[in-house]
C-alpha positions as CSV (number, residue, x, y, z in Angstrom):
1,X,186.6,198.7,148.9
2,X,182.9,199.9,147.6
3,X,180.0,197.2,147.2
4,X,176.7,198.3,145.4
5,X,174.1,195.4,145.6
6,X,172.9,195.5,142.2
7,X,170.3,193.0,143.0
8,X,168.9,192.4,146.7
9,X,166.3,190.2,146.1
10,X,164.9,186.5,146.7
11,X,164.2,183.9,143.9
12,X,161.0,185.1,143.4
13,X,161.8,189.1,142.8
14,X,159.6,189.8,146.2
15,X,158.9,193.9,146.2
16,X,160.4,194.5,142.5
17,X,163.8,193.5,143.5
18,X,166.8,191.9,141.3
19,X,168.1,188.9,141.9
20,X,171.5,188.2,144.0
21,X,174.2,190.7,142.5
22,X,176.9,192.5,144.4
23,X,179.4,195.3,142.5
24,X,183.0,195.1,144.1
25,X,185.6,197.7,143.7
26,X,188.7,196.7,145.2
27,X,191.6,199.4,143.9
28,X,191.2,198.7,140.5
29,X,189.8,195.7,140.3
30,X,186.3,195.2,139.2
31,X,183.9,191.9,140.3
32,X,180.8,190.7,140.8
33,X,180.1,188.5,143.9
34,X,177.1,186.4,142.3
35,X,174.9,187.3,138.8
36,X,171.1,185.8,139.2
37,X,169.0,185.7,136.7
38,X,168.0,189.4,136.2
39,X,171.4,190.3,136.5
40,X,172.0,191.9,133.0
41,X,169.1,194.0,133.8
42,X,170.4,195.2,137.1
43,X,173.7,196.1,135.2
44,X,172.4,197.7,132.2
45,X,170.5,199.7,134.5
46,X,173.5,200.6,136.9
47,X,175.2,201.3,133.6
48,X,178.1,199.1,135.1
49,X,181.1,199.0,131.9
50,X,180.4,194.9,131.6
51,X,184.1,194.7,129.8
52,X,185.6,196.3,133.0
53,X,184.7,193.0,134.9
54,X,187.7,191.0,135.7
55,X,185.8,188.4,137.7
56,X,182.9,187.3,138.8
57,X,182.6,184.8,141.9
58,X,179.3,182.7,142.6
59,X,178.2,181.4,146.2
60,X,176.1,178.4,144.7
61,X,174.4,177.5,141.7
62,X,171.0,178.2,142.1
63,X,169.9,180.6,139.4
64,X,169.0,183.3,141.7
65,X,172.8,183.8,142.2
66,X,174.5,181.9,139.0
67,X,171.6,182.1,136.4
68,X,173.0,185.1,135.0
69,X,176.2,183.8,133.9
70,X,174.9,182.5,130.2
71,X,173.8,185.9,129.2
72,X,176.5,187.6,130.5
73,X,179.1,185.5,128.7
74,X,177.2,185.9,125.6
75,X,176.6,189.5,125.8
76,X,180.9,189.5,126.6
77,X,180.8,188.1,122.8
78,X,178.4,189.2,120.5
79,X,177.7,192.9,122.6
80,X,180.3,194.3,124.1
81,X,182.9,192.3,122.1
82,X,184.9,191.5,125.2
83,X,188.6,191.0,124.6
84,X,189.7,191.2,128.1
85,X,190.6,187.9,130.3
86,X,187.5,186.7,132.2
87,X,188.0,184.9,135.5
88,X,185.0,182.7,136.6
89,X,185.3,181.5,140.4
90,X,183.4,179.6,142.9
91,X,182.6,175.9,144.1
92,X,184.2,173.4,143.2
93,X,182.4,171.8,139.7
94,X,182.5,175.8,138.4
95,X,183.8,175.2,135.2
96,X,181.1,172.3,135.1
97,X,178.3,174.3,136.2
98,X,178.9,177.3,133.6
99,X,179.1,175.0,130.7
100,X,175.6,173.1,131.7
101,X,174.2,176.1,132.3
102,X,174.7,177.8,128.9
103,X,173.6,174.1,127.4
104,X,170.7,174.8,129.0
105,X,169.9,178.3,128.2
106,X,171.6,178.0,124.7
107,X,171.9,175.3,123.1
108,X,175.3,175.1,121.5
109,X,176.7,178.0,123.1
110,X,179.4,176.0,125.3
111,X,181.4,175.1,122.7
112,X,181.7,178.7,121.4
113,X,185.3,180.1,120.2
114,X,185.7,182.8,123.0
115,X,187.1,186.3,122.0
116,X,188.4,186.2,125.1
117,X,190.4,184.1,127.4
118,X,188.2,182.7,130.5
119,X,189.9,181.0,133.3
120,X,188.0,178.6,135.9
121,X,188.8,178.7,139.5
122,X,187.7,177.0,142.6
123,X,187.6,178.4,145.3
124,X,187.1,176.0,148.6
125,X,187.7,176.1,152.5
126,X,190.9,174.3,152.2
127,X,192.0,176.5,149.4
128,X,191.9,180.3,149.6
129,X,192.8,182.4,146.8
130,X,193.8,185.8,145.6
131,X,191.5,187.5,142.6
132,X,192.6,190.4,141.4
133,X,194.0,191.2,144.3
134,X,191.5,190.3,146.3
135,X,192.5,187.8,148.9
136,X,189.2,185.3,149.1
137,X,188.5,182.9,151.6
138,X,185.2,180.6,151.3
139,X,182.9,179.0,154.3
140,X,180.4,176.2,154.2
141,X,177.4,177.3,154.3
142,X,173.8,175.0,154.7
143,X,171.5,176.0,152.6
144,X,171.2,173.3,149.2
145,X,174.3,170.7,148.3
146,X,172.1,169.9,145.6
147,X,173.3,173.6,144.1
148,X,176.4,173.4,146.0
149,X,178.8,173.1,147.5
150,X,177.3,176.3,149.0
151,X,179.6,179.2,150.1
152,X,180.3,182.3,151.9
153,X,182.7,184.1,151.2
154,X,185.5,186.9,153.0
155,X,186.9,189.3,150.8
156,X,190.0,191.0,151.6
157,X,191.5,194.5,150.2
158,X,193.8,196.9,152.1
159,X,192.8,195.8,155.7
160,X,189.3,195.5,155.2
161,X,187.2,193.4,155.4
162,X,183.5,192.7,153.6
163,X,181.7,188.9,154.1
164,X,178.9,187.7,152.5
165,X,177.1,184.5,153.7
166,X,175.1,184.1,150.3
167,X,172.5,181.6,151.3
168,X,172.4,179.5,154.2
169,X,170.7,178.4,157.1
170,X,172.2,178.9,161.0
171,X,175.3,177.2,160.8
172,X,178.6,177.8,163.3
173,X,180.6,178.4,159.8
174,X,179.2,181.7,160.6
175,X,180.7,182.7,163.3
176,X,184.7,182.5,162.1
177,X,183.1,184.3,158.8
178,X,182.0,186.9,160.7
179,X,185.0,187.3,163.0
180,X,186.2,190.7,162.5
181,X,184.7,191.6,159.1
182,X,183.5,195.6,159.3
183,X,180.5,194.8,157.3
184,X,178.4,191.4,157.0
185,X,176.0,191.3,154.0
186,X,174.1,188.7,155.4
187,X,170.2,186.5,154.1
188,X,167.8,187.0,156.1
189,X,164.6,185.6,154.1
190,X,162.1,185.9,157.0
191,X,160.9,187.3,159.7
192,X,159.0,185.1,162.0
193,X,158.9,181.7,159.9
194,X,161.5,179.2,160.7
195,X,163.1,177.5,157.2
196,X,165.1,174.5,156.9
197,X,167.6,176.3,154.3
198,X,167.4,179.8,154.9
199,X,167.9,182.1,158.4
200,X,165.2,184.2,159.6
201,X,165.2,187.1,161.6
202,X,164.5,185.5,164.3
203,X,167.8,183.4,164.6
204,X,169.5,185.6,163.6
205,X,168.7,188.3,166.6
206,X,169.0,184.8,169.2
207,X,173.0,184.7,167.6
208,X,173.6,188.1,167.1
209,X,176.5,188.4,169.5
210,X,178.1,185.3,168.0
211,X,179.0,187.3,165.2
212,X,181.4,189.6,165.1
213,X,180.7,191.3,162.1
214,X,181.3,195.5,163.2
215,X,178.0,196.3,160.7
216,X,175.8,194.1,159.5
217,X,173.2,194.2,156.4
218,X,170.3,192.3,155.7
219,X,169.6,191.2,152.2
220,X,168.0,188.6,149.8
221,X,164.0,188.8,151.9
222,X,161.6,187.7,151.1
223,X,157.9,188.6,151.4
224,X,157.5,187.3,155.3
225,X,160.7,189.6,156.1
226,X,159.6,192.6,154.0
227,X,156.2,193.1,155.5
228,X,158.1,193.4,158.8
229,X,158.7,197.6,158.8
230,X,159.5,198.1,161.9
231,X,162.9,199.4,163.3
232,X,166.0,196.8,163.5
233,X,169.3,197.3,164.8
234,X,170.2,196.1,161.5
235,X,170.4,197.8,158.3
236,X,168.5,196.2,155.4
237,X,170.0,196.4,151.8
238,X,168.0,197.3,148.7
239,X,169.0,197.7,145.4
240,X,171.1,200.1,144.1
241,X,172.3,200.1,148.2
242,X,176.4,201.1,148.2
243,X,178.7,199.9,151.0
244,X,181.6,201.5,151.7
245,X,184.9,199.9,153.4
């Protein structure tokens, strides 16, 4: 399995970064784990072959991770002229949340007659799932029900192991996440600043043993987090960052 984070960043692009975008090769499978807002950007730029997507899977629906979604599906129709089945996964209300969202960003556009098939799956604690061959288990995470439900996710090919938290506060769901993944791409928005729905470096480090991730990665900071340089035991992602499993 090989992850590039396309996008690393916060909400806010902090220090010229994309938003939330992971590239996962599984075998032959294709996906991306969340599609923010500058998403199509990110890809372009990565010069990732759109139509060689088979699924993409969202943590939440906050547009830092799910905005992208709109101009991905239209780009699959009037740009690349998609004709191969789409799978779009994540929290329960997906199918829901895709069709609001390109209501929102445009008008009309739900009710277009896809060149391609799309299916709508949800993917829930109580209901793990295989994409693509990629066996997918979700967590809950605390971070805004309001966008939610809000997930982490395991993702499973040929023994390995990759999680993602996506965003969340400190919560114990953590912990059996973690257990025994080889690499944990995990938020870390700041450094010294405690948030009600993010984690910050500092809780982290106080419940670092807790989690038995083998490597761990720090991604989606913001500007308190980036203006810490100094060394961690931790790695700390950036776009364009590749992961290998």
């Amino acid at each position: 399995m090989k992850v590039t984070i396309l996008g690393s960043g916060d909400a806010f692009g902090t220090g010229g970064r994309f938003n939330t975008c992971l590239h996962v090769e599984a075998g032959p499978e294709r996906m991306l784990l969340d599609c923010g807002g500058s998403s199509m950007v990110a890809l372009n730029r990565a010069e990732v072959e759109r139509n060689g997507l088979s699924t993409l899977l969202f943590t939440h629906f906050h547009g830092d991770h799910f905005g992208g979604l709109p101009a991905f599906l239209l780009d699959a129709q009037f740009v690349s002229r998609r004709k191969e089945p789409l799978t779009i996964a994540g929290p329960a209300g997906i199918e829901h949340r895709t069709l609001h969202a390109l209501e929102a960003e445009f008008p009309g556009s739900s009710s277009n007659p896809w060149r391609f098939p799309v299916t709508y799956v949800e993917v829930t604690p109580e209901q793990p799932v295989r994409l693509g061959g990629i066996d997918v288990s979700a967590f809950p995470m605390v971070h805004d029900e309001r966008a939610g439900p809000c997930q982490g996710y395991r993702l499973g090919f040929d023994g390995k192991v990759f999680a993602f938290s996506g965003d969340t506060a400190w919560t114990e769901a953590l912990i059996p996440l973690t257990a025994g993944a080889d690499v944990l791409l995990v938020e870390c928005y700041a450094y010294d600043i405690a948030l009600a729905n993010h984690l910050d470096y500092g809780t982290l480090a106080a419940h670092r043993a807790e989690l038995g991730a083998a490597r761990i990665v720090l991604t989606h900071m913001g500007m308190n987090m980036l203006a810490h340089r100094d060394p961690l035991p931790e790695e700390r992602a950036h776009d364009g960052m590749t992961i290998e499993l």
